[in-house]
Backbone bond lengths (Angstrom), bond angles and torsions (degrees), N, CA, C in turn:
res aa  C-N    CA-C-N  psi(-1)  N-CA   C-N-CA  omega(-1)  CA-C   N-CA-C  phi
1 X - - - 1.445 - - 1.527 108.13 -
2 X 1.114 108.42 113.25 1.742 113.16 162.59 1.610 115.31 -52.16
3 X 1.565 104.53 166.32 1.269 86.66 -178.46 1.461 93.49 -170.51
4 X 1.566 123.96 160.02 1.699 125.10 175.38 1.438 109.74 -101.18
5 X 0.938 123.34 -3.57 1.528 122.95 -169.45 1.554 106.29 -35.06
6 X 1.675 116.15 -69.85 1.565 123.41 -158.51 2.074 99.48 -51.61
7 X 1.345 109.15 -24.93 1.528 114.97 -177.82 1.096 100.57 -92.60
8 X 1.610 174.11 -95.14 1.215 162.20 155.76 1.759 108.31 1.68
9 X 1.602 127.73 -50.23 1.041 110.58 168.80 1.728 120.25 -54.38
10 X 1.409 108.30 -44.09 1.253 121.15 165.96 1.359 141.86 -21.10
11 X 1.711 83.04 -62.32 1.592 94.37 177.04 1.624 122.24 -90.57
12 X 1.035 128.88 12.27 1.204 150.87 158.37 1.868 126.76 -109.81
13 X 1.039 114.67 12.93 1.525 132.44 150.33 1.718 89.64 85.54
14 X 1.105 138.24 2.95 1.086 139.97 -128.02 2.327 93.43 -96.84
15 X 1.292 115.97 122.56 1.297 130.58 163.22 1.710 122.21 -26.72
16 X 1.156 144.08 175.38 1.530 109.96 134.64 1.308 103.99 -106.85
17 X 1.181 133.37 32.18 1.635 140.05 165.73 1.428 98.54 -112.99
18 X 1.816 136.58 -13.75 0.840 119.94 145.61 1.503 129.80 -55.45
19 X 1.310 110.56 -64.02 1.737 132.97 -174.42 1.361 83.83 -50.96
20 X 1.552 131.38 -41.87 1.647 115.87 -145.98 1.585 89.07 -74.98
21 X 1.692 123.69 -58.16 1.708 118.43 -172.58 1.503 96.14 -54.25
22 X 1.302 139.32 -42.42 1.436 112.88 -158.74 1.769 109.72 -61.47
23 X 1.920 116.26 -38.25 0.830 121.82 173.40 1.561 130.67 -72.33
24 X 1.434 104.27 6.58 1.432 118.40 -155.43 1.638 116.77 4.84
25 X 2.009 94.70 83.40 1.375 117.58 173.44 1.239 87.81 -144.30
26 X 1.360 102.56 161.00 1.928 102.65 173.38 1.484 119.68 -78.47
27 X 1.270 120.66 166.58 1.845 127.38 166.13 1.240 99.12 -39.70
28 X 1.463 113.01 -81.46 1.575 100.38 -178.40 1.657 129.33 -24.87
29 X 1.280 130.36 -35.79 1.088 153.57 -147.68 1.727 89.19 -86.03
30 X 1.227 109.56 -73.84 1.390 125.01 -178.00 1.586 131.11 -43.19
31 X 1.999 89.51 -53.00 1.820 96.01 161.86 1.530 105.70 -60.73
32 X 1.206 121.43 -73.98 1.907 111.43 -171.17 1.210 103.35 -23.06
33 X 1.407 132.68 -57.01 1.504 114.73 -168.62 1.401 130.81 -72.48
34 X 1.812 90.21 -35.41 1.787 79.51 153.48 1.145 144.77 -80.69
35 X 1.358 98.42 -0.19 1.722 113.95 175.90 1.343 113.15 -96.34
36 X 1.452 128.60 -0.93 0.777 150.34 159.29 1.902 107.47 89.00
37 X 1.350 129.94 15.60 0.928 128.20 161.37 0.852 140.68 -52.54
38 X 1.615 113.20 -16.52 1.770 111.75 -161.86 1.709 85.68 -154.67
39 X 0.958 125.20 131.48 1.769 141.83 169.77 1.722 111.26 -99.34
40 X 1.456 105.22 102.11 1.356 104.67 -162.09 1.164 114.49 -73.34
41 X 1.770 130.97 155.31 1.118 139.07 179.13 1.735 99.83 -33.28
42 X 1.550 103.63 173.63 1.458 110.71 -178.67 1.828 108.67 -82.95
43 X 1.512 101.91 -31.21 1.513 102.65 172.48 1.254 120.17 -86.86
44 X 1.439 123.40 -6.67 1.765 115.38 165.40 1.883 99.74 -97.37
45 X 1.380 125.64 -9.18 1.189 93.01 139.47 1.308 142.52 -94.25
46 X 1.279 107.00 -18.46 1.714 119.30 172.45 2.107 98.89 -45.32
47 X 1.674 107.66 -37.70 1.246 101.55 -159.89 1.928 103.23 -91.12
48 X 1.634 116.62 -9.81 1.068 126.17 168.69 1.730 106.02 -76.36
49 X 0.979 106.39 -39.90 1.742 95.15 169.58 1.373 119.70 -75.38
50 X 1.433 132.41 -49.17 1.267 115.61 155.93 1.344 126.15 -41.34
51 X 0.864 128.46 -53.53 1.559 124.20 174.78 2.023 113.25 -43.55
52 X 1.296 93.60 -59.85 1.724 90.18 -175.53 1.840 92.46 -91.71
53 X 1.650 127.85 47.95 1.211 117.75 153.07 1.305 114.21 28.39
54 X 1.446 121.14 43.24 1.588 125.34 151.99 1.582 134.21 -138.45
55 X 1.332 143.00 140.60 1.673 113.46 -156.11 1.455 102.58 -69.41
56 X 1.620 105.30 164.75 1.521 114.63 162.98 1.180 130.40 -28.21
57 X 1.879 120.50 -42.27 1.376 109.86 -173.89 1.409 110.39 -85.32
58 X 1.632 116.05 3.90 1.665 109.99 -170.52 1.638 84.28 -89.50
59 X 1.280 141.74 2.26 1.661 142.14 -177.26 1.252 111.96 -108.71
60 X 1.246 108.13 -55.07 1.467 101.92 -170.53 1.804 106.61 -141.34
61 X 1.250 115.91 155.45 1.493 130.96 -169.86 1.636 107.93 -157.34
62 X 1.320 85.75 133.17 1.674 100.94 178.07 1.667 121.62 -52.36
63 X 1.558 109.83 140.53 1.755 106.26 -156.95 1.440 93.70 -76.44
64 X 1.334 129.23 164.27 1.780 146.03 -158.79 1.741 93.60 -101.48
65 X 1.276 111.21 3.13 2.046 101.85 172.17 1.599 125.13 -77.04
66 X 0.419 95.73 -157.85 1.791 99.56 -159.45 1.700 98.62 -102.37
67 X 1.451 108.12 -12.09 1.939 93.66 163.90 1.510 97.67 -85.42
68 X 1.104 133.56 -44.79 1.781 140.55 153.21 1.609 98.73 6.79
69 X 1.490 89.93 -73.78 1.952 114.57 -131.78 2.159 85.53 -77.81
70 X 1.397 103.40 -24.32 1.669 102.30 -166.77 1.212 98.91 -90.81
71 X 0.994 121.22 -26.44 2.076 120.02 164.57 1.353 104.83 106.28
72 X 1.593 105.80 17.28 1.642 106.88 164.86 1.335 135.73 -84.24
């Protein structure tokens, strides 16, 4: 899953040990997702969009590969 996080963290000066206490998840936690390693539960993103006050799909969107396109 793609995702805007590292650019929304960005533009708000924001750490990823910041974003990580606001979400109370760790740094580690935060890079994987922006690195795209790890696709967070549906309620730590439900709680990543509340936080930057925008819905889920303005954050994150499903990647354009072929597990994508097969509906896996």
């Amino acid at each position: 899953m793609k995702n805007r996080l590292k650019v929304l963290r960005a533009e708000r000066d924001w750490t990823q040990a910041h974003l990580a206490d606001a979400l109370d998840v760790s740094r580690q936690t935060v890079n994987a997702i922006e690195t795209g390693k790890y696709d967070p539960s549906l309620p730590l993103a439900f709680r990543i969009a509340r936080l930057f006050g925008l819905p889920i799909e303005a954050i994150f969107e499903a990647d354009d590969g072929p597990r994508a396109a097969a509906g896996a």
